[in-house]
MARLO-84488 format. One record per residue (C-alpha): residue number from 1; residue in three letters; x, y, z. Coordinates in Angstrom, 1 decimal. Layout:
N
(kelum NUM,"ala",(X,Y,Z))
...
END
This chain:
75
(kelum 1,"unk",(-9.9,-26.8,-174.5))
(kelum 2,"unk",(-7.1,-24.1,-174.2))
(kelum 3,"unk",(-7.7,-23.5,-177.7))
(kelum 4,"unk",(-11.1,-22.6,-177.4))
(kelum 5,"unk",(-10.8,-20.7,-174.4))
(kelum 6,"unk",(-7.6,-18.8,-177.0))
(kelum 7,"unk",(-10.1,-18.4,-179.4))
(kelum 8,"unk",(-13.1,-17.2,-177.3))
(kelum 9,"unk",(-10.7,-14.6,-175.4))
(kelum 10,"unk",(-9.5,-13.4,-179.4))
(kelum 11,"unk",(-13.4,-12.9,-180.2))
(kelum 12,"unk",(-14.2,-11.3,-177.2))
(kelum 13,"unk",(-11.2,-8.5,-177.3))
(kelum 14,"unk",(-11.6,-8.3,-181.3))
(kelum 15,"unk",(-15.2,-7.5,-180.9))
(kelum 16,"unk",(-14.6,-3.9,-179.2))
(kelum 17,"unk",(-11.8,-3.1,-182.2))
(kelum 18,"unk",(-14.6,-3.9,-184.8))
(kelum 19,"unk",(-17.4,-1.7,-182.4))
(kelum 20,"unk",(-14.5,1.3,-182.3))
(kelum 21,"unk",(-13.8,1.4,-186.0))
(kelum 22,"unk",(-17.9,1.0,-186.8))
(kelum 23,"unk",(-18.3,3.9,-184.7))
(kelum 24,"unk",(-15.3,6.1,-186.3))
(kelum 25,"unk",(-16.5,5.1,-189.7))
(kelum 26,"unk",(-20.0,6.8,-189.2))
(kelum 27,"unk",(-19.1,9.6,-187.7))
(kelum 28,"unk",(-16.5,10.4,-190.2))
(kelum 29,"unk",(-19.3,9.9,-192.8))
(kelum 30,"unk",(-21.6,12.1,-191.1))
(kelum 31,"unk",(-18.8,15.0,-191.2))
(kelum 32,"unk",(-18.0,14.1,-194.4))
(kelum 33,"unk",(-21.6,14.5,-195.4))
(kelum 34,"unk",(-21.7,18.0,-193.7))
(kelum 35,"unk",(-18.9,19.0,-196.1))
(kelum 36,"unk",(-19.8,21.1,-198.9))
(kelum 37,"unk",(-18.1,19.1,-201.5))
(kelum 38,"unk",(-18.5,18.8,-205.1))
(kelum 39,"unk",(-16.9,16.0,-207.6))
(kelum 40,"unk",(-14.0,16.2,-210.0))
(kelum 41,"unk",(-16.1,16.1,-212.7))
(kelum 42,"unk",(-18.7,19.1,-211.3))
(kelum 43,"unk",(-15.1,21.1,-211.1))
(kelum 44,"unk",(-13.9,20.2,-214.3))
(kelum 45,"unk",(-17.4,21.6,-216.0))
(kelum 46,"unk",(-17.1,25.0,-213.9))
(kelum 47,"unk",(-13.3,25.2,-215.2))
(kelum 48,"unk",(-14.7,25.0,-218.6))
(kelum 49,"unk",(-17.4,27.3,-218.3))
(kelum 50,"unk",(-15.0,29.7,-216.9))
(kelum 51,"unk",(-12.6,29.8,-219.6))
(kelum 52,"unk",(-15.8,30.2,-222.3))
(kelum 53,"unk",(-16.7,33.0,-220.4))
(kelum 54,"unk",(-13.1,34.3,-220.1))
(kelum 55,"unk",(-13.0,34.0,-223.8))
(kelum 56,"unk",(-16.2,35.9,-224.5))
(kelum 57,"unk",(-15.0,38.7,-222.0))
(kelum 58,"unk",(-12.2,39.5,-224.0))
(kelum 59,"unk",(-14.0,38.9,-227.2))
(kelum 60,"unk",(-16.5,42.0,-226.1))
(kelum 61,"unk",(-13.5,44.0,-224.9))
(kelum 62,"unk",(-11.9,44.0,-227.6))
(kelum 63,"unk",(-15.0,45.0,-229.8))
(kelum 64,"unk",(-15.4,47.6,-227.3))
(kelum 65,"unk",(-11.5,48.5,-228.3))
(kelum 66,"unk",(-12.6,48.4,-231.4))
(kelum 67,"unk",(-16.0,51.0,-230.8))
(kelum 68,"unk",(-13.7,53.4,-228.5))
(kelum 69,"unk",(-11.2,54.1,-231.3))
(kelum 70,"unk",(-13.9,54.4,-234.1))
(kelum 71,"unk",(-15.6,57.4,-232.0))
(kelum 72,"unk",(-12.3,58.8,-231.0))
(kelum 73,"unk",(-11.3,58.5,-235.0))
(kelum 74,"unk",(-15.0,60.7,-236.1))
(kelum 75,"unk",(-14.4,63.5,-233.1))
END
């Protein structure tokens, strides 16, 4: 009989822990959702697109080096 009454108590103060972290979890869900996140893999992409673009960029400046000293060299 104690051991029931033991175990109904543990149920009944266990239930509000279980309530308080349900509650927690969704809201930090909900704020996580508001985040404006992206994934590694969404970052990784951009990083690579960057550097081909970085590469390009210096590919045309140095052509354009290349354009400035030829109509230096004719004047």
């Amino acid at each position: 009989m104690i051991e029931t009454l033991l175990q109904a108590i543990l149920e009944q103060v266990d239930q509000p822990k279980k309530d308080l972290e349900n509650n927690l979890r969704a809201l930090l869900n909900e704020a996580v959702e508001k985040l404006d996140l992206v994934s590694k893999q969404e970052i990784d992409r951009q990083r690579i697109a960057l550097q081909h673009a970085n590469q390009r960029l210096s590919q045309l400046q140095e052509q354009m080096n290349i354009l400035e000293g030829m109509i230096q060299n004719k004047k």
